[in-house]
C-alpha positions, 0 to 999 in steps of 0.5 A: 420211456423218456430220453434224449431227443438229440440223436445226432451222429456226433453225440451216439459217438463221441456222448453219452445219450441215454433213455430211461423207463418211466414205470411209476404213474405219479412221474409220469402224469407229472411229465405229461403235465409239465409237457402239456404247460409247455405247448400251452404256452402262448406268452413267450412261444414263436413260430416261424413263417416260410420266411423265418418271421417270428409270430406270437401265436393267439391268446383266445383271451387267455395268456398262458406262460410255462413257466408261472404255470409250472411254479404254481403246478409246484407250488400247490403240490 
């Protein structure tokens, strides 16, 4: 099942918001997959701190952007 993750009151009242079955299982690696680039990513990602400070998660050597990640998941399909 895939969906809106903006339930807010205003948007089940004055928007549509919907959630779909994901039933095929090549769409559903695939999101998975996209999902997995994205919280790898530790090029462009930030946390904040108590304070609202943004820090740059570690690398461990390895630099990981979801977007180049993604365009070449694409590309080699």
């Amino acid at each position: 099942m895939i969906g809106s993750a903006d339930w807010m009151n205003r948007n089940l009242h004055r928007r549509i918001e919907v959630c779909v079955p994901i039933d095929d299982e090549a769409c559903k690696k695939e999101l998975i997959d996209y999902f997995e680039m994205q919280w790898s990513d530790n090029d462009k990602a930030v946390f904040f701190d108590e304070n609202m400070r943004q820090i740059k998660p570690g690398t461990n050597g390895t630099t990981v952007n979801a977007q180049q990640s993604i365009y070449n998941y694409i590309k080699e399909q």
